[in-house]
N, C-alpha and C positions, 0 to 999 in steps of 0.2 A: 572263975566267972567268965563268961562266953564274952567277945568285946563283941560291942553293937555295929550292925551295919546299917544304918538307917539310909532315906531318901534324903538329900541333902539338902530339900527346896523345904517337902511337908513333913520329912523326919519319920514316915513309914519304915517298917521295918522292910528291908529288899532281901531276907532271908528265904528263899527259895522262889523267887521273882526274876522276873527280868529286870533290868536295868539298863541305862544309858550312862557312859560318863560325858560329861561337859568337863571341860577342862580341869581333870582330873576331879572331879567331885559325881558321885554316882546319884544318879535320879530314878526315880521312879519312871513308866512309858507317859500314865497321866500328866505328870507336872512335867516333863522333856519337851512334850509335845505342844501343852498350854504356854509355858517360854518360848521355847525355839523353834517349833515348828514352821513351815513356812506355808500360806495359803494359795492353794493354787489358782490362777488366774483365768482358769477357764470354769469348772465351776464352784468356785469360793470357800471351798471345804478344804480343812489340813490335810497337810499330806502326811500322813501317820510314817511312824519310825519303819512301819512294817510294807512301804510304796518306798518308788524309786523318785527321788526328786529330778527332775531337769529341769535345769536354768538355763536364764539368755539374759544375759542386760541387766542383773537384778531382778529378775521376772521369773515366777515360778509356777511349773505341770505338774502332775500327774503323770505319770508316764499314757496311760490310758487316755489323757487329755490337749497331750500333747501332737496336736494334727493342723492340717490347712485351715484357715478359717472359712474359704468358699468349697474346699470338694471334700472336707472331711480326712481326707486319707492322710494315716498319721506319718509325720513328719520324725519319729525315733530312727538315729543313726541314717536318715538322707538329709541332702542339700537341701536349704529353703531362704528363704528371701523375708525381711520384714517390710512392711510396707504399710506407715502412719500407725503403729505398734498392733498390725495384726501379720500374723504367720501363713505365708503363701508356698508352700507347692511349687517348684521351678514353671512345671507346664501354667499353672493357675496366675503366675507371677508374669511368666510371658507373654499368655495369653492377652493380659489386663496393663499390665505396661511398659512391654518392650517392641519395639520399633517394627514398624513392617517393610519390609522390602519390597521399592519401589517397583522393581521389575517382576518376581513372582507373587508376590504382594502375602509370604507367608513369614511367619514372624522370625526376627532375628533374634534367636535363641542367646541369650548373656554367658558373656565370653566365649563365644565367636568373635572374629574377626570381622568387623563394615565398615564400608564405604560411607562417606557423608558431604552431602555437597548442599547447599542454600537447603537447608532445613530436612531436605528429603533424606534418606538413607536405603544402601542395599548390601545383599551379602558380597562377597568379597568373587565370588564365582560371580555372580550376578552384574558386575558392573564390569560390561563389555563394552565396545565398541559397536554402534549401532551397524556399521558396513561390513567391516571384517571379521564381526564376530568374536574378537580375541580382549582375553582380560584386559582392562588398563590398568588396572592396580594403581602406583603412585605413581606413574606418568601423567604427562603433561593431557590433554585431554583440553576440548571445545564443544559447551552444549550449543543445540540450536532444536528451535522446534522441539522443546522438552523431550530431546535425545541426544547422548554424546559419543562424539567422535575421539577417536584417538586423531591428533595433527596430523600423519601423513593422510588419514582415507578424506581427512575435513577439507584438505588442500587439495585433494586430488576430485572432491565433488564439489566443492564448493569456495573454494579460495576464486580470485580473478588471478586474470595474468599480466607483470609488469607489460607493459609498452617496450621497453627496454632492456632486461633482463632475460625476459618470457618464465621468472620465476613465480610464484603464488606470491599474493600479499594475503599477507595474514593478522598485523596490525599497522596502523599507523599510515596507512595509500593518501596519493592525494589525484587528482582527479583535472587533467587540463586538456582542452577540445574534445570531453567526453570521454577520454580515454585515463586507465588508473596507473598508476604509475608508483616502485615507492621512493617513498621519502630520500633515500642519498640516491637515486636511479638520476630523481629529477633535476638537472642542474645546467648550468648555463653553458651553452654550447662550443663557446670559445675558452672559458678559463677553469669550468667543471666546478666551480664554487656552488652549495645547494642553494637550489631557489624557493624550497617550501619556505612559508613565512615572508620571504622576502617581494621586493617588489621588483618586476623583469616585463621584459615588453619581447614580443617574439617580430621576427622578420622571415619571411620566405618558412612558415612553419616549423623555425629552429626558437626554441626560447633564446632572452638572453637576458644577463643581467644588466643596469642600466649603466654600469659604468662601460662594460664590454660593449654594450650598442654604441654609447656615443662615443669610444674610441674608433668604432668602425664603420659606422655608418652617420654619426650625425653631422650636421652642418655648422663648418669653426666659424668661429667670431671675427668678424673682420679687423675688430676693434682689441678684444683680449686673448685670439686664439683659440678658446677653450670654447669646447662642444657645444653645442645647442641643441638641447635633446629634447624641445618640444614638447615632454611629456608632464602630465600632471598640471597643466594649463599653464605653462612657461611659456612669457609674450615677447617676439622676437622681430625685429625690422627688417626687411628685406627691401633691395632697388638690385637690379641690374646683375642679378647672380649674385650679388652680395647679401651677408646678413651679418645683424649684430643683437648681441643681447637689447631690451629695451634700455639696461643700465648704462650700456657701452656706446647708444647712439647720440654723442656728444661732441660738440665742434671743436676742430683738433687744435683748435689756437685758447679760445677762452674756456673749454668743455661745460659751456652750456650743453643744458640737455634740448635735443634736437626731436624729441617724440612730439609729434602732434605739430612741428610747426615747419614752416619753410625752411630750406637748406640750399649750399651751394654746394659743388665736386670740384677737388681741384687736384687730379692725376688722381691718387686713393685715398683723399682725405675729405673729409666731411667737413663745413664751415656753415656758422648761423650769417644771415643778411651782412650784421654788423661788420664782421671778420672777412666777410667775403666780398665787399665794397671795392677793396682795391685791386682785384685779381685784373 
């Protein structure tokens, strides 16, 4: 007796048929296909034993079906891009959403290499120096006027020039009798300590810082020695070429304070009425 070969789902005989095995169990193409078949997703028909499947993602063509979804042209064995689960064509995919180049303004084809700076992007030829013409690639680089410079041609058009130096400022200047100056350039003309930030008073058009002024130019206390630098509305007494702090102007026997009222001299010393009775 013959042993049986039957379909192993509806038990047809597969005795001069076609068959499929599933895991080692042989099927008929009808019942292979109603199980396992997979439904193509472009237009919803199986894809029979006797098509080529292509997959992506879990997702399944037709060979015949498998194309761009805006230019049609099918996508077998090329490059292609998904895009919110529909199948784009490189050209159709860059056309629709890859970056345009700020300067030729033609699209940056995906994986190329570009440039990107505050939201704008260009190709990698493309992102020059507006003066010299020459790539900037990852160098250092200054836009202006929605154009950029590479640092030397941005200094050389458009930087100022220290006061001091005669080098370009490029960040950071500070700006005294209208003239720019940078930042460690600026400093006080006697001890070179920087005066950005600080507070300095100039003489004969040299800055200075205020303790170097009142080392050198302010008027001493007759009373405690020490500077009288006038500045910032500091109130100071004067008689006779002399001066003292308002603090210091005090009678040298009782050191009442002498501001505002009558006094007496006696050789260099200052005395209120009281004190100075018995001279």
């Amino acid at each position: 007796m013959t042993e049986r070969f039957d379909c192993h789902h509806c038990s047809e005989s597969l005795y001069g048929k076609k068959y499929i095995l599933k895991e080692e169990n042989p099927h008929c193409v009808t019942c292979f296909e109603e199980l396992y078949a997979n439904t193509c997703e472009e237009c919803g028909t199986t894809i029979g034993c006797d098509c080529k499947d292509l997959s992506y993602k879990d997702r399944h063509w037709h060979e015949g079906c498998f194309h761009c979804s805006q230019c049609k042209s099918s996508l077998v064995d090329k490059p292609f891009a998904a895009k919110e689960e529909q199948l784009l064509c490189t050209d159709c995919y860059s056309n629709e959403y890859s970056s345009k180049c700020q300067e030729c303004k033609k699209t940056i084809m995906p994986g190329t290499r570009k440039m990107e700076y505050k939201g704008s992007s260009w190709h990698e030829t493309c992102f020059i120096c507006q003066r010299c013409q020459q790539p900037i690639g990852t160098k250092s680089f200054i836009p202006k006027d929605n154009q950029n410079f590479c640092v030397p041609c941005y200094e050389k058009q458009y930087a100022l020039q220290c006061v001091q130096c005669k080098k370009p400022i490029t960040t950071g200047g500070v700006t005294y009798r209208e003239q720019p100056w940078h930042r460690e350039c600026f400093v006080c003309t006697a001890c070179k300590k920087q005066l950005s930030g600080q507070r300095f008073t100039a003489r004969d058009e040299f800055a200075y810082c205020l303790t170097c002024f009142c080392d050198l130019y302010a008027k001493k206390c007759a009373g405690c020695t020490n500077p009288i630098s006038g500045l910032g509305g500091t109130k100071y007494i004067s008689f006779e070429e002399r001066q003292w702090h308002n603090d210091c102007f005090n009678c040298k026997k009782c050191s009442l304070s002498l501001v505002g009222r009558g006094f007496l001299t006696e050789r260099d010393d200052i005395l209120c009425p009281d004190c100075g009775k018995d001279i």
